[in-house]
Structures are given as C-alpha cells and as structure tokens.
C-alpha positions in Angstrom: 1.3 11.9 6.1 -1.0 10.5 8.3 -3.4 7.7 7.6 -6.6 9.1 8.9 -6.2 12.0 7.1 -6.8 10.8 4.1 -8.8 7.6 4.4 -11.5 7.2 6.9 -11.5 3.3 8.3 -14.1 1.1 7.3 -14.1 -2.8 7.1 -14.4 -5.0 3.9 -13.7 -8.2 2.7 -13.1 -10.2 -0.2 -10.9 -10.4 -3.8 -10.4 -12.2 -6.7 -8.1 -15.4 -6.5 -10.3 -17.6 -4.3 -14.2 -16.7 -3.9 -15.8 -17.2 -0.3 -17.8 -20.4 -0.1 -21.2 -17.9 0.3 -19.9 -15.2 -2.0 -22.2 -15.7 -5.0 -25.2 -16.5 -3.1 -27.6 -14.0 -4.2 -28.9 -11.7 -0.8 -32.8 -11.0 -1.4 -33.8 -7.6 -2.7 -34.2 -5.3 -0.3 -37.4 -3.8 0.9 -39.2 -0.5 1.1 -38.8 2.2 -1.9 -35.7 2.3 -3.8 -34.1 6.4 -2.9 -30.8 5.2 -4.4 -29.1 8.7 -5.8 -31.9 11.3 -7.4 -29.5 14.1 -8.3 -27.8 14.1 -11.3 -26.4 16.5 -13.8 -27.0 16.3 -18.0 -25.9 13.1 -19.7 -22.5 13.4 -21.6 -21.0 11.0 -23.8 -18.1 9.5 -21.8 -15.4 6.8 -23.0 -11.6 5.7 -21.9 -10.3 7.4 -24.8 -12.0 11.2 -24.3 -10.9 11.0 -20.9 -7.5 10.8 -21.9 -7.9 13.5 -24.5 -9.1 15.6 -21.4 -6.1 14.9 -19.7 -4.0 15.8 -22.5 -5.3 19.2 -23.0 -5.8 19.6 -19.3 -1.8 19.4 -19.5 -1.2 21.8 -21.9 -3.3 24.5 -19.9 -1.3 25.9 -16.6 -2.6 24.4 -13.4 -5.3 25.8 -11.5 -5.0 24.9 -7.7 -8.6 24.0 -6.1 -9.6 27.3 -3.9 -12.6 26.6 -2.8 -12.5 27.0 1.1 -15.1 24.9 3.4 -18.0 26.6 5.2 -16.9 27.5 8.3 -19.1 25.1 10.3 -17.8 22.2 8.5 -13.8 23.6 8.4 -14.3 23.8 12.5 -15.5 19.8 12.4 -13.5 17.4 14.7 -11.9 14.1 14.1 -15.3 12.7 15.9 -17.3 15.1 14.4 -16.7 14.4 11.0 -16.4 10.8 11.3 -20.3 10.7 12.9 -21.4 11.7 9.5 -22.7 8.9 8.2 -24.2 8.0 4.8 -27.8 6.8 4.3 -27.8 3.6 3.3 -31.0 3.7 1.5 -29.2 6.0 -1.1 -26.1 4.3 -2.3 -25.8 5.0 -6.1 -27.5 1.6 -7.5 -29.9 0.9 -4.6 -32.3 -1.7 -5.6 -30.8 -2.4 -9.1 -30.5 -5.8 -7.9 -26.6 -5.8 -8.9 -23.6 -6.9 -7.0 -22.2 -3.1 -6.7 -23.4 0.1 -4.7 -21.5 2.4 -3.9 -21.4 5.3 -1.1 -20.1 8.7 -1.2 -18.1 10.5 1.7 -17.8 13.3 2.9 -15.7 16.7 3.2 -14.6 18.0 6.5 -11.7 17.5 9.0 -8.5 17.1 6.6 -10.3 16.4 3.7 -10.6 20.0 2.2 -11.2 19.3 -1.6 -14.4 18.3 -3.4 -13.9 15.6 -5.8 -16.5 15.0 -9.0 -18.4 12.4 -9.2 -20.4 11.0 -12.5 -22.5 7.7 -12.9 -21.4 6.4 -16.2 -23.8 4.6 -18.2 -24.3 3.0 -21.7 -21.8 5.3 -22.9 -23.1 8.4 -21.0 -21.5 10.3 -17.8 -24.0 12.5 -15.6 -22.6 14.1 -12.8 -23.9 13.0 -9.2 -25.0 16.2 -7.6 -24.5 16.7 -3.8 -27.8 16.5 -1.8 -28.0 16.6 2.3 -30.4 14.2 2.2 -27.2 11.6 1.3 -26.4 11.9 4.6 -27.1 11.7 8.6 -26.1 14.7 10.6 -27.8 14.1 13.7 -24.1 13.5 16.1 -22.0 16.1 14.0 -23.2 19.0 15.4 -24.3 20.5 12.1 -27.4 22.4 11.2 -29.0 22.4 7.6 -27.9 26.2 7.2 -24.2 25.2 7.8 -24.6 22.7 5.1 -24.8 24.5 1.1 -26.5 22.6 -1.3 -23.3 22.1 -3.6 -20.6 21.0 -1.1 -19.8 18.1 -3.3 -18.1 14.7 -1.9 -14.5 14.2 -0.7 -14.7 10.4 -2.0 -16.2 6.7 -2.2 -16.6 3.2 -0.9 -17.1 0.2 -2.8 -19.9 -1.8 -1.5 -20.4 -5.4 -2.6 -23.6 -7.5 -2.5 -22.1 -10.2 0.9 -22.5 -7.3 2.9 -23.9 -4.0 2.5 -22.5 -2.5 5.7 -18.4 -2.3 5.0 -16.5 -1.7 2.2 -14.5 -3.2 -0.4 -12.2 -0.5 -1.1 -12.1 3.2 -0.5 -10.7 5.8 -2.7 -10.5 9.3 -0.8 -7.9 11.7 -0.5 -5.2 13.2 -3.2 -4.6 10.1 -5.2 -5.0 7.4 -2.3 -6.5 4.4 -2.3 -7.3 0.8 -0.2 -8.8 -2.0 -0.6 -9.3 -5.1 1.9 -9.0 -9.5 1.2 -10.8 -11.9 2.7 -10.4 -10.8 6.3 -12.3 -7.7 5.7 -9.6 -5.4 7.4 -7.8 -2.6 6.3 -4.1 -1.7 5.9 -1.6 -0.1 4.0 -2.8 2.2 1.2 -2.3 3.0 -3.1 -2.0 6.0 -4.8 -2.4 7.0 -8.6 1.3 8.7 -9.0 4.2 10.1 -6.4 6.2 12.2 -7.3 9.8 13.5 -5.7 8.9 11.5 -2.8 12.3 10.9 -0.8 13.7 13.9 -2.6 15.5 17.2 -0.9 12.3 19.3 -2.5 8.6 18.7 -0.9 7.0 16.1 -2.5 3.7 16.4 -4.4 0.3 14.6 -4.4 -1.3 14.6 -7.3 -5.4 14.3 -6.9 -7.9 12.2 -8.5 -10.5 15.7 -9.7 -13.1 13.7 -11.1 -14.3 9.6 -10.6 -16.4 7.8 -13.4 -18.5 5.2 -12.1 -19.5 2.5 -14.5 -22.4 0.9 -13.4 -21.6 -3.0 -13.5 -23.4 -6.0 -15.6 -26.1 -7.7 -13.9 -24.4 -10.9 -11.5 -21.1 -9.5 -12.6 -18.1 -9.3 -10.1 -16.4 -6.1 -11.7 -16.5 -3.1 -11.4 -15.0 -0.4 -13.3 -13.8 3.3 -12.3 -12.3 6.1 -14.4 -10.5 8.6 -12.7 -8.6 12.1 -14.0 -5.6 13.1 -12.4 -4.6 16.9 -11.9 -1.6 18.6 -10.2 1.1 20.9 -10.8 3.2 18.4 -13.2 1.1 16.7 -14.7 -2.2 15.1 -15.9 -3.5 11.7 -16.3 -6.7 9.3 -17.3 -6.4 6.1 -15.2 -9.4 3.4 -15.7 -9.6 1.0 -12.7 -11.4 -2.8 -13.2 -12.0 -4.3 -9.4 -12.8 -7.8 -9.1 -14.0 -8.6 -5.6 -12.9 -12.1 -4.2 -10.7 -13.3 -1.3 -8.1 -11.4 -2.9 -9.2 -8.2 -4.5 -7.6 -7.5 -7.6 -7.2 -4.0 -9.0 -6.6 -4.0 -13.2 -5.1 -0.9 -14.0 -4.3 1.4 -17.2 -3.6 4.7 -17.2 -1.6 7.1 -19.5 0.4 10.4 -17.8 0.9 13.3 -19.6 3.3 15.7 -18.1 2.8 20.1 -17.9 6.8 19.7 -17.0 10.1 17.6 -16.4 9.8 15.3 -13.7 12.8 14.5 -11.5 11.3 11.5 -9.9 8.6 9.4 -11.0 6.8 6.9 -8.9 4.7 4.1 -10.4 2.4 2.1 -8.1 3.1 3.6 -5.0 2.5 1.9 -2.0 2.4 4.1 1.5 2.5 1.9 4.7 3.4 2.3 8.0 6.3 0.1 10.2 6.9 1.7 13.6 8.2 -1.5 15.4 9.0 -4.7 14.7 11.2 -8.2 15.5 14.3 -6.7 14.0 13.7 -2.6 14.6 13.1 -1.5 18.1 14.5 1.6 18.1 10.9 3.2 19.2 10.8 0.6 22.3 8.2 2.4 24.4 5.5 0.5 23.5 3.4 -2.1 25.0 3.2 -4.3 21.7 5.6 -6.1 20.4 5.0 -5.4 16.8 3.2 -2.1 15.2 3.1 -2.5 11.3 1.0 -2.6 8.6 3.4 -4.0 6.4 7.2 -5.8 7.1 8.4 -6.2 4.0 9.3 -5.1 0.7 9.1 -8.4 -1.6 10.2 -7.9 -4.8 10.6 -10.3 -8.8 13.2 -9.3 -10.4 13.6 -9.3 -14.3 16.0 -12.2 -14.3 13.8 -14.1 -11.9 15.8 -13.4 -8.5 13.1 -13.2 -5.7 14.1 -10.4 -2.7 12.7 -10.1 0.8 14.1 -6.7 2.7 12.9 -6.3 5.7 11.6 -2.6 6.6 12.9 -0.9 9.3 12.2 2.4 11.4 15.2 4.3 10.4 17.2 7.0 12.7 17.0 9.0 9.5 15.4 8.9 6.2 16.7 6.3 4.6 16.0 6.2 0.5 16.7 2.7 -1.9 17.0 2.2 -5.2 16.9 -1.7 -6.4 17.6 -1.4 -10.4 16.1 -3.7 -12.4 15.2 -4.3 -15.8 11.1 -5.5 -16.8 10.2 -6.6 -13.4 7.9 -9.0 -12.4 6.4 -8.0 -9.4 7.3 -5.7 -5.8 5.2 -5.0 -3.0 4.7 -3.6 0.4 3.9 -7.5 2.3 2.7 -8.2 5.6 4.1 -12.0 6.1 3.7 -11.9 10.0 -0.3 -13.2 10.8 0.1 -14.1 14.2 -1.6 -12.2 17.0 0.7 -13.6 19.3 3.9 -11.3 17.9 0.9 -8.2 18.1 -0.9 -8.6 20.5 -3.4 -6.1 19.3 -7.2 -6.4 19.7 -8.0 -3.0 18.5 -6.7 -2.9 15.1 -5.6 -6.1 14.4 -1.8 -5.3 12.8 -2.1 -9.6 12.0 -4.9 -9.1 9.6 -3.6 -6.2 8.0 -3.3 -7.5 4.1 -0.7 -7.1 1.5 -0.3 -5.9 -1.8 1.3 -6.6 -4.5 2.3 -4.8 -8.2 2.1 -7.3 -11.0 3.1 -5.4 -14.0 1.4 -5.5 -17.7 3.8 -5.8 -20.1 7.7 -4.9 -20.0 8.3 -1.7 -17.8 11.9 -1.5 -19.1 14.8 -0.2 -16.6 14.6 1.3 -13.8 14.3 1.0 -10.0 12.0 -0.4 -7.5 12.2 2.6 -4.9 12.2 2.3 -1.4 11.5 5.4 1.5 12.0 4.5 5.0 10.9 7.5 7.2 11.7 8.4 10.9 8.5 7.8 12.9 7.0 7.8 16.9 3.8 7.4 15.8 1.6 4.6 14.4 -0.6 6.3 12.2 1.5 8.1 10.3 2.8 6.4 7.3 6.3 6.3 6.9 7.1 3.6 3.9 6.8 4.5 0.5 7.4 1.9 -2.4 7.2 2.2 -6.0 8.8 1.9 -9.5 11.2 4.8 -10.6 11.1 4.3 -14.5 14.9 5.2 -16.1 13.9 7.2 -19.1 13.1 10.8 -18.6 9.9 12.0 -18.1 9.0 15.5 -20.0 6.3 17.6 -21.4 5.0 16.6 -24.9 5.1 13.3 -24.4 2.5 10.3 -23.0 3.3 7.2 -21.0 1.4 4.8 -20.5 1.3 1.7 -18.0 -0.8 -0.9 -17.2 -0.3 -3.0 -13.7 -2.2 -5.6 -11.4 -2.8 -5.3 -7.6 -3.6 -8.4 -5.7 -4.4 -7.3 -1.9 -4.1 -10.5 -0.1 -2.9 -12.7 3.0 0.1 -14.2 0.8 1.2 -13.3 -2.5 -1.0 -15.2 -5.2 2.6 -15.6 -7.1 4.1 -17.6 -4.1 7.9 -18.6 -5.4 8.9 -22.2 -5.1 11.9 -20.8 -2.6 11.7 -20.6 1.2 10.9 -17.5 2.2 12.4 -15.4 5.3 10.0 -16.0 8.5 11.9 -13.7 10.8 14.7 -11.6 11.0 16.0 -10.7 14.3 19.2 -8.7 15.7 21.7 -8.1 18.3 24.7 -7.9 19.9 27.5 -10.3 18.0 30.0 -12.7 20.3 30.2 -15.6 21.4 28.5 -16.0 24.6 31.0 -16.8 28.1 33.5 -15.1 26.2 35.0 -10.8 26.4 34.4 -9.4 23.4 37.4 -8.3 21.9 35.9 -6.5 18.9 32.5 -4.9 18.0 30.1 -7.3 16.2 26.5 -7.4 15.3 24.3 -10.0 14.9 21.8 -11.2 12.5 19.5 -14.8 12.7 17.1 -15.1 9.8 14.3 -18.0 9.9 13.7 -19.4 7.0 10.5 -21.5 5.8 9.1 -23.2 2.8 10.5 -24.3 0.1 12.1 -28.0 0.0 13.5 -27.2 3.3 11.2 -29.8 5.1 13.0 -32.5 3.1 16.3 -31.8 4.2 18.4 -33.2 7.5 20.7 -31.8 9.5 23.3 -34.0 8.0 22.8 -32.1 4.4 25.4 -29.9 3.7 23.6 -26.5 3.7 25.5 -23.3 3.2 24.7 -19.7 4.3 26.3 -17.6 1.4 26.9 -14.3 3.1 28.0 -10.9 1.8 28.6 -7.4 3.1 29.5 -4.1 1.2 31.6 -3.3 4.1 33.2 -4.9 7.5 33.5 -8.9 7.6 31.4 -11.5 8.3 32.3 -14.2 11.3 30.5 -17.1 12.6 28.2 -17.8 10.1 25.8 -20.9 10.3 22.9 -22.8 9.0 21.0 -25.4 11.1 17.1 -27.2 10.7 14.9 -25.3 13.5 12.5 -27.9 14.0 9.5 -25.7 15.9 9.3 -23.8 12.5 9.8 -27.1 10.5 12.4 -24.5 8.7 16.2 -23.8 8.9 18.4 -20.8 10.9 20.8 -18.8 9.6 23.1 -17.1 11.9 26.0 -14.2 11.5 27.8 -11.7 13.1 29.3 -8.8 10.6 31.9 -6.8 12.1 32.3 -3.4 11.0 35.9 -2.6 11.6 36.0 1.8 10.6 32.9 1.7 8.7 30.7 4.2 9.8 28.0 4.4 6.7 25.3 1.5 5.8 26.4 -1.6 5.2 24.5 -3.4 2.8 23.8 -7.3 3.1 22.6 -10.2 1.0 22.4 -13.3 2.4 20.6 -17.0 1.3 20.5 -20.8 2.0 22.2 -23.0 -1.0 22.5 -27.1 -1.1 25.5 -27.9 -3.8 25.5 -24.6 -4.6 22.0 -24.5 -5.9 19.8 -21.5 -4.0 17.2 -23.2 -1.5 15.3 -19.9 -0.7 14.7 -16.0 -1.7 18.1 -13.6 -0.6 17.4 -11.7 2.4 18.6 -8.3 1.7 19.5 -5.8 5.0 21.1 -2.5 5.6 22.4 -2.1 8.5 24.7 1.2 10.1 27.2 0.6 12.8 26.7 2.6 15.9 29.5 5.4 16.5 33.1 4.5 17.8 31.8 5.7 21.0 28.6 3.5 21.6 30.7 0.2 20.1 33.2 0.8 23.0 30.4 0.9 25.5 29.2 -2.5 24.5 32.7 -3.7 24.5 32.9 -2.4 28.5 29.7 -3.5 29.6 
C-alpha cells in the first residue's frame, strides 16, 4: 500500500513523556472574528458505551460497502491537485475557544475515495460537522464551485496543538490509518485500528474508521479524546482514543471488536512501515543513500521479561513471522538509527523518522507478535507490517476487548537495562588471505549500552550463538572503542540448507546476559551462487 495514499504529509511535534521547555506557555488569542466550524447537524446524546452498542448491532446487520462515487471533477484530481487544497485556518473546529486543541478536516480526492463522518462531541451531545466549501482554499486545484456539492463530506483530520497552529500532531485519514509525530515534529511509519489476514494466501482487508467523535478538550488541558466506529466486511468496532501531546505523544487506547464472522487472522496494534535499504539489507542497491527506512527494527518484551531486537529486512520474497508469547509487555516497529550521516537525506529526513511502541493494558494472554516483511523497489510503499495475533479464536457472537498504549518517540520510554544492538551488518564469511574452502556468511553485530562501558578487554565476554540450521565458526566478542560498545562477530555455514536459517545471538559475562538477543533470519544463496563466491 502506499503511504501517500492514505496519509497526506504534514509536520508535528511533541508527546507525552517529556514536555518542551516552551510547551505550556500560553500563545495569545488570536485576532479578527472567530469562523471556527458553523455547520453542524442536531445534537445527539453520545457516550463510549452507545457507541459500542452501535457497533454491536452494526455487526449483526450484513455489511453495506460505501458506493458513493466522487464528482467527476474531484475523481480526475492529481497528486498536486489534491494536495493544493488547503484548509482555512480561520475555521478549525474550536477556533478562538482559547483551548490547547483545534482541529482541521481534509479532504477527499486522489486515492481517498470515502467520506468519513465527523461529529463535535460535547457535554454529552454529538452533532455532526456538515461539509461547507468555505472550509477550504481552492484557488491552485483547479476546481470550480459547481464541481464542488455541498455534501461531499471529509476524507479525515489533523490534530492541531496550541505551540503551533501550522502542523499537526497526528493525522487520522484513510481506512483505519493513523500517525502521529515526537518532539522532532516529523512524520514516519503509520497505525491502524485492526488488520486482518494480512500476510495471508487470501487479500487482506482494511477495515475503516465510518464515523470520528470529537470531544472537545478541558480548558489548559493536554488531552484530547476521539471516538471512532469501525465498519467492514468482518466485523465492527467502537474504539475511544485519549492523546496526550508531549515530546513523546502517547495514544491511550480501548476498543471492543465485535465480529459479522470467523476471522482467520487477527491483528492487534498494527504497525505499517516501510524498510527498502539498510546496513544489513542491500538487496535494492541502486540507490544513492545509504539507508531508506522509516523504521529498522522490530523490538519486542516478552512475557517472561526476554527483550528482542530483529532487524527488518527487504526480503526476495514475502517473508511472514510469528514470535509466540504469552501477556507481552511491549513490541514495536523502532527506528534506532538517528544519524544523518548513515542517510544522507535532506528531503525527508529518514534520521528523524520516530518510533512507536505497543504497551499493552492488562494481560493479552497467548499469542504471537506478527511480523510481514514485503518485497519492495520503492520507498513509499510500505512493506512492514507488525502486530499481535491473539491465540483464541475469533467468531461472531462474541466481543473482545483490548486496551493498549502507544508512545511515538526517539527511544523507547521503557529503555531495558541491557545493551542494545547498534548495527548489524553482513557479508561474505572467511578468513581473509586465505581460499575459501567452504561457503560461509557473515554477521558483526555492534552492541551499546548497558554495563558494557565498564567492562575491559581482559573480561571474559562470551558471544552465545545459535542457528536452526548449518554451523557456526569463528565466533568472537571484542570492546569497540569508537562506539564505547562491544563487537560480535560470526560466520554460519550452511552446509545443504537451502530454507531460512533462524539466529539468536547475545553478549554474556559468567554466564549472565549483558544485552537484548539479536534475532536474524537469514537464507543461503543456491548451490550455484555459493560456488561462484568460492571461485571468485
């Protein structure tokens, strides 16, 4: 799927673990009449728990796929074209209510073919915010006011917050996606509400957020809260979302599913990034950037406390994971690497690009953190998907319901007391000045963190290797001082094994583990090619 078909960019900023210096200083009031939004529909009463009662019967009726086709004018709009729409910024919902929230609507064209509903939820009352032109600034789309009908409707929102009234917080636009931004005010990988059969032989489906309940925030408060109902062919949900803006956003979420049939697989907090090229994965070479990712890792907390860093990589083939666990503490799509250096990208700025990570409410039980590595060539398509794959089955007449935390952020607010892996690089295994009598590979993992600045070359540190298949040979562990962190280094031979190879590797001192275990697949190239190496 790609990226900017379902979120436009924007910038943002902040979240909720360390506030800016000048984030609560109040900005004045600003001048001149207050439009704000003036269209509204009749006041409903609205709470968390009709919602989900709509939901619920919305499952039990047989799904109704949107139809309702664009007007021509706006169907024909370019990429350009649509993105030189651009909201007034006079009419944000809450304009001039002198409150740390406003928020602005976007709108349909280019990809983004469905309407969504949007209400303004007050005091206990929803009233739907009609579409009016007048939201908007057509003058560089090329439209004209006939091509325009009065009830278009919106294809989303951006959260505005009271620093800066010009970029966004977070976005939510498109199916069930959604983003948000840290400190740095940059964009990355994406959210959604649900996946479902992603990775699987059948298509995969996208549920949609139908409708968005926008609960207008305390005065001085830093939170905002959002409703959202969920519709598609398998099932129905009510999700209520509380933002907290701060140098790292966090996201509180509840939501409870109710499914119109079985569901094969289930994915809970999905993350969708992109990883085209990176230090270890160079297999699309053609590039004048070293690196091109939004995210390069999949970090995950075990139940029992283990803490896993697997590198992504851009398969050859689609490549599908399953890590089972049992009540996990956290996963996430991370982007460790902030150095412009190993980008060298002034454009979009892949070393900003923040992380996020799933801190689950409550115990989720068994299951799997899921992991879909897609073959890609191009950068904006997203090719990672991570989420949780719950065990128990999932069928009609019954609810679930589960509540999670995203923190979108440089490092993860949960930071383990382990070293963590820096870099993982690859290549062809041997020992150099020597023919190569067999096919090896090579793998050097920089680790960093941790107690490893208080150890010496002299201490006896051990790299504890495994592989599923093949051998290991040459393993070692040594300080690398320019990191003020430690090397480990291994070749794995494959011998006949021609599927994945899975490995696990970590640093120990007397047996006790120094930093997180490095987890890696690797697949041996064919008889043929491992010959060729040998030759050359």
């Amino acid at each position: 799927m790609h990226r900017r078909g379902f979120l436009r960019g924007g910038a943002a900023s902040l979240a909720a673990v360390a506030p800016w210096p000048l984030e609560f200083t109040r900005k004045k009031r600003p001048q001149g009449p207050a439009l704000g939004v003036t269209h509204f529909g009749t006041p409903r009463p609205f709470s968390f728990a009709s919602l989900k009662a709509l939901a619920r019967s919305l499952s039990l009726t047989v799904y109704s796929e949107p139809v309702a086709p664009l007007p021509p004018a706006i169907a024909k709009l370019s990429w350009d074209q649509w993105e030189s729409i651009t909201y007034q910024p006079q009419r944000t919902l809450w304009y001039g209510d002198d409150l740390f929230f406003r928020i602005r609507f976007d709108h349909l064209g280019f990809t983004m073919t469905r309407a969504v509903r949007m209400y303004a939820l007050e005091q206990g009352l929803a009233r739907q915010i009609l579409f009016d032109p007048k939201l908007f600034d057509y003058s560089r789309s090329g439209l004209k006011p006939a091509d325009i009908p009065a009830t278009l409707g919106f294809s989303g929102f951006n959260v505005l917050f009271h620093t800066n009234w010009t970029d966004d917080r977070a976005v939510f636009q498109g199916a069930s996606y959604f983003r948000a931004v840290d400190g740095t005010g940059q964009y990355g990988m994406s959210q959604r509400g649900l996946a479902i059969d992603t990775g699987m032989p059948q298509p995969e489906e996208f549920p949609d957020f139908v409708a968005f309940y926008l609960e207008k925030p305390a005065r001085e408060s830093t939170l905002l809260t959002v409703y959202a109902l969920l519709d598609s062919p398998s099932v129905a949900g009510a999700y209520r979302f509380i933002i907290d803006v701060a140098s790292t956003l966090v996201m509180d979420v509840d939501f409870t599913l109710y499914p119109r049939r079985q569901i094969a697989r289930l994915g809970i907090a999905p993350g969708t990034s992109m990883y085209l090229v990176g230090e270890n994965d160079h297999r699309v070479a053609d590039d004048w950037r070293p690196q091109i990712h939004d995210s390069d890792g999949l970090q995950m907390h075990t139940g029992v406390g283990e803490w896993i860093w697997r590198p992504l990589t851009n398969p050859g083939t689609l490549r599908v994971n399953a890590y089972l666990d049992d009540d996990p503490r956290g996963f996430g799509l991370m982007q460790r690497d902030h150095r412009f250096a190993d980008y060298q990208d002034d454009g979009v700025w892949y070393n900003r690009r923040p992380s996020c990570w799933v801190a689950p409410k409550g115990a989720w039980g068994k299951g799997a953190v899921m992991l879909v590595e897609i073959p890609t060539i191009d950068e904006t398509m997203d090719n990672i998907v991570a989420f949780w794959n719950p065990a128990e089955e999932i069928v009609p007449g019954r609810d679930y319901t589960y509540g999670y935390r995203l923190y979108w952020c440089q490092e993860n607010p949960f930071k383990p007391p382990l070293a963590q892996v820096q870099a993982t690089r690859d290549g062809i295994g041997g020992i150099v000045g020597q023919k190569r009598t067999e096919f090896s590979w090579r793998f050097v993992v920089d680790f960093v963190g941790g107690d490893l600045s208080m150890l010496t070359a002299s201490d006896q540190v051990d790299a504890v290797v495994s592989a599923s298949q093949g051998h290991v040979q040459l393993v070692s562990a040594r300080p690398l001082v320019p990191i003020k962190g430690w090397r480990a280094m291994f070749d794995l031979v494959p011998g006949a094994a021609q599927q994945q190879i899975d490995l696990r590797l970590y640093l120990a001192l007397n047996g006790q583990a120094l930093t997180e275990t490095w987890m890696y697949q690797y697949t041996p190239p064919s008889p043929a090619a491992q010959r060729q190496y040998l030759e050359g």
